[in-house]
Phi, psi and omega in degrees: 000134161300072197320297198275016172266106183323320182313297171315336206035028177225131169244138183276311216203127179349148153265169170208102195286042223303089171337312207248353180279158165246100145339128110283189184290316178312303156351308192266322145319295219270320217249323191242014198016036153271168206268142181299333161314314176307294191296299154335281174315318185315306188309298204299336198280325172097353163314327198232072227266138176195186187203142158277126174237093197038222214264040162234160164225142215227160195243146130287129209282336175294332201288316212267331181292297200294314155332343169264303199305324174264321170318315169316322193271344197261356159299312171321287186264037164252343182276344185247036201056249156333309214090009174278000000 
């Protein structure tokens, strides 16, 4: 079992998003439990920043942080409406 799978709803332990580390989607899958679908939309929305090296694609931990930091906010002001 996957400790870190949004499905469980448990975390054993802090995460920690190393600014200067480089990802991929398993990776990210492994570390946030999100789904590569998820990690796609992000991509196409332009929401989400990466780069390709042949066929894999890779995140920088500053890319993935500021990619948490605005989904919050778009939590935010969505549980208080408006953003106001």
């Amino acid at each position: 079992m996957n400790p870190h799978r949004s499905g469980d709803n448990v975390v054993t332990q802090a995460l920690k998003i190393d600014p200067t580390g480089i990802y991929d989607d398993d990776l990210l899958f492994g570390v946030l439990g999100v789904s590569g679908s998820v990690l796609a939309n992000a991509r196409r929305e332009g929401s989400l920043r990466f780069v390709r090296k042949g066929r894999r694609v890779l995140y920088l931990g500053e890319w993935i942080l500021a990619w948490l930091e605005a989904e919050s906010g778009k939590e935010d002001r969505n549980e208080h409406g408006r953003g106001e």
